[in-house]
N, C-alpha and C positions, 0 to 999 in steps of 0.2 A: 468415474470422475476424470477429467483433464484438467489439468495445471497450466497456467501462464505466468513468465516471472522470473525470479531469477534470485541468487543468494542465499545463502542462510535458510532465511526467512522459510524461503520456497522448500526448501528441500526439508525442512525438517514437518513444513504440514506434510507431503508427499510419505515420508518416514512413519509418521505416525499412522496415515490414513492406513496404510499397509500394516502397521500391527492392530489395527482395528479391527483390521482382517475386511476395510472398504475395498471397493473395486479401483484400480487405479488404469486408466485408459492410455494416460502417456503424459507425455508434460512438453510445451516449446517453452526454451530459454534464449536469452541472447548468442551470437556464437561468442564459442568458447569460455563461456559462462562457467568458472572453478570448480560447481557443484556439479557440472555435468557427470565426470565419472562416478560419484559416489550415487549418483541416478541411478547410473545403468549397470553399477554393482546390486544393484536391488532389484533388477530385470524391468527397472522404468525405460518407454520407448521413448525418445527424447529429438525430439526434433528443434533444429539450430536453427537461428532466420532472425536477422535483425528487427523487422519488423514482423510481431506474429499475423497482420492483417494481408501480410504480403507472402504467406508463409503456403509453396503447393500444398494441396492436401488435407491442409489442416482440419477444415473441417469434417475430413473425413475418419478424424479421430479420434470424436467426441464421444465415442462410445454409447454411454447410457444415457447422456445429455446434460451431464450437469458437470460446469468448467470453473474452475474459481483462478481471480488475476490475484495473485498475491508478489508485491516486490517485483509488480511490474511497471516499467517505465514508461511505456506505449497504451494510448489511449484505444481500446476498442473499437473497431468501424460500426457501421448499422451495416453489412454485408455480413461480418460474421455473427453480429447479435439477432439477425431475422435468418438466422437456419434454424431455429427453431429449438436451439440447446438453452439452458435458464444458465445465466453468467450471475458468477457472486464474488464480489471486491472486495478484501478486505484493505480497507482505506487508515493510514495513520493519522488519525483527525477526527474530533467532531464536526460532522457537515454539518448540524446548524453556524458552526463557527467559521468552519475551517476546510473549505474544499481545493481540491488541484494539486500540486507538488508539493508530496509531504515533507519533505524539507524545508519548504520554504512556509508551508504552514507552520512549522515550530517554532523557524524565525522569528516570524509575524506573532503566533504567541508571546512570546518571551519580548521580543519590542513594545508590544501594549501591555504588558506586566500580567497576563490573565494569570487567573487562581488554579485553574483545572485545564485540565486535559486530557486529553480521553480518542478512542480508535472506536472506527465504526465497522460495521461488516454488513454490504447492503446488496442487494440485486442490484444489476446493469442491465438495462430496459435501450433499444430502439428509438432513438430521437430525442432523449434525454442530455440535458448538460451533464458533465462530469460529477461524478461522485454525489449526484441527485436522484439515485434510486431508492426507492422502498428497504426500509431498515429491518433486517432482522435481527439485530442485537447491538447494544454499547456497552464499551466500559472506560468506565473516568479513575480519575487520580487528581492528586492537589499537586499544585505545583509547588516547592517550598522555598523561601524568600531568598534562599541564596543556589535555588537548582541552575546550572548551567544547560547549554542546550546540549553538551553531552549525555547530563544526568537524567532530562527529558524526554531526549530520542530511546535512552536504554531502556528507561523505564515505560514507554510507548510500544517500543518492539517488545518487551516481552509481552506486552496485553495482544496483542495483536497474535501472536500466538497461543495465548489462551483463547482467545473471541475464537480462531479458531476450531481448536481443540474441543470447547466448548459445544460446539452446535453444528460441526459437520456430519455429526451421526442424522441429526433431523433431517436436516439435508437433503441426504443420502436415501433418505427414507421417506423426504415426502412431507415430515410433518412438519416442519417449521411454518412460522406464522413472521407475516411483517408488519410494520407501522408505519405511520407517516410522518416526518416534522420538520418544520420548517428550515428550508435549507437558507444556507448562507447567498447573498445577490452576486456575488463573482468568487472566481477560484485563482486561488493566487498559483503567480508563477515568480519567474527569475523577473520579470518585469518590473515586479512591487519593490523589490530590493532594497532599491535607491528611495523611496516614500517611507519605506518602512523605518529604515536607519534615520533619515533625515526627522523622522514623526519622533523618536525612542530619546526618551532621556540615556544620560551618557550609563550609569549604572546598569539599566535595563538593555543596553544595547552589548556592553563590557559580557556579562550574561552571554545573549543569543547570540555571539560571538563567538564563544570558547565552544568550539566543537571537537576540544580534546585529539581523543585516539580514531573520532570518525569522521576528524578533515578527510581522510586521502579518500575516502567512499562518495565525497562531494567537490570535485573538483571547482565547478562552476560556483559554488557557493563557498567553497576555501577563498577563491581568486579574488570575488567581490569581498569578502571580510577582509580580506590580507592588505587591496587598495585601499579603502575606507580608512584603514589606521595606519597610513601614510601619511 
């Protein structure tokens, strides 16, 4: 398996899959991406490249062919999804609801007041909109009436590591099985921003506001909250 991604997130599937005792083929990060040394203390081959589409070689690293983007920021080309390797996403969001810049999906949760939320993990297909591939697993949560979008994102990444942890053995093996469902008509980004706040009652926005200890992980999205309540 190859890895694409970055943070935390990334390096603790890569950690596991290796006590799994899965094959791990290598992993691109951003440069200088913090996790990179704790990679390649675990003998992960780790190739650096702002963007992984732009990245020499890459695809010549894909090992067994199967690449998961986890805590990646960069959208996948159709160059490197037609070599012929099977890519799987794990997305913070339900795509019936909630596709494109997982941060800005929570926002967008938390401004229309939704009850649940939940992480998807779906194959990335050739020609396809973002985060509109074939589903191999969800998992949801309630949102609770006074969760902020700190409380949301923690409790988001840890599913996202279990969806995971969960189902990379299939995977790995061949057996997994997917679904289909309806995916959401557009994929938010930093654009929605200004609709979203302007849409959100003042309590519902106070909420998807408070991004706690993991403002500094979201600069673009700290900056727009910080003018807003000016």
């Amino acid at each position: 398996m190859y890895f694409i991604g970055s943070g935390t997130l990334l390096s603790s599937a890569i950690v596991f899959s290796l006590g799994a005792g899965l094959r791990v083929d290598g992993a691109c990060c951003p440069v200088g991406d913090l996790v990179i040394p704790r990679l390649r203390k675990h003998g992960v081959q780790v190739l650096e490249a702002i963007d992984p589409n732009d990245a020499p070689g890459i695809a010549d690293c894909f090992g067994d062919g199967i690449v998961f983007s986890i805590n990646n920021g960069c959208i996948i080309g159709d160059r490197l999804l037609g070599t012929g390797a099977k890519f799987f996403n794990v997305h913070n969001g339900l795509i019936q609801e909630y596709r494109g810049r997982a941060e800005v999906c929570i926002f967008a949760a938390l401004c229309r007041g939704a009850e649940r939320y939940g992480v998807t993990l779906h194959q990335v297909l050739a020609g396809q909109k973002v985060d509109s591939g074939p589903v191999v697993a969800q998992m949801r949560f309630l949102i609770a009436p006074d969760d902020s979008y700190a409380n949301v994102l923690e409790k988001s990444l840890g599913l996202c590591r279990q969806i995971f942890e969960a189902n990379v053995r299939e995977i790995a093996a061949g057996s997994y099985r997917t679904f289909e469902v309806d995916k959401a008509g557009s994929a938010f980004s930093y654009r929605d921003l200004a609709d979203l706040r302007a849409d959100a009652s003042p309590a519902r926005l106070a909420r998807a506001s408070d991004l706690g200890p993991y403002a500094a992980f979201f600069p673009q999205l700290t900056a727009a909250v910080s003018a807003a309540g000016r």
